[in-house]
N, C-alpha and C positions, 0 to 999 in steps of 0.2 A: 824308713825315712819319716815314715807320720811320724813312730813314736818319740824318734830323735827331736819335729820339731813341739812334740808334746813337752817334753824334759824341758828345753829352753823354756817356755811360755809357765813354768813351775813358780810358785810364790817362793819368795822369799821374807826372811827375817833379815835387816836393817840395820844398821847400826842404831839409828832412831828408834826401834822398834815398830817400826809400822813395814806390813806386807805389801809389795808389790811384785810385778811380774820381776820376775828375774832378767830377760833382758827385755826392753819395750822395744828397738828396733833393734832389725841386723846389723850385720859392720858396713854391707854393701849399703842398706839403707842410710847410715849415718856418714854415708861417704860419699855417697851421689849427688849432692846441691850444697854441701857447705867447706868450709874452708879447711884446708886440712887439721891445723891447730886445732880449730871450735871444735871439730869433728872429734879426733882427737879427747879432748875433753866431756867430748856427751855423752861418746863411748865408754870412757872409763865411770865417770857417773850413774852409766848406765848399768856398770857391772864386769864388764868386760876388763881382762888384764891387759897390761903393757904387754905384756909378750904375743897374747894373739893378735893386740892393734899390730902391732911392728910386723906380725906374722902376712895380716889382710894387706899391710901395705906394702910388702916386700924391705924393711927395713931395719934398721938392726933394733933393739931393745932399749941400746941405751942411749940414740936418737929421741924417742919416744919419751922418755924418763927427762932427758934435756927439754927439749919442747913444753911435757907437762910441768918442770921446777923453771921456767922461764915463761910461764902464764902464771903461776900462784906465788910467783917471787914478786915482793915491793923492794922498789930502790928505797935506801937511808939516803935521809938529805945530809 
């Protein structure tokens, strides 16, 4: 179990190029005081897939996918 949560806490390389931990909180941590959309979103920034968020949250995938393309969606006037 350590080692498992040693692997999480592993750096990574970035799109940006710059290292950071691979994931900075758990899914329970980003899901215990915020909303679920936000949550949602910090998770995936965080690193984590659509499919394990959907998975922590008992929901399907492509809930998740809707939710994330209706927070980075701008209405055309």
């Amino acid at each position: 179990l350590q080692i498992l949560k040693e692997i999480e806490r592993q750096k990574v390389i970035t799109a940006d190029s710059t290292n950071r931990p691979a994931y900075q909180k758990s899914l329970q941590e980003h899901f215990s005081d915020a909303k679920r959309n936000e949550a949602i979103i910090l998770a995936l920034e965080d690193g984590y897939t659509q499919a394990r968020i959907a998975e922590h949250l008992g929901v399907s995938r492509s809930l998740v996918s809707k939710i994330v393309k209706s927070v980075y969606s701008t209405s055309d006037p």
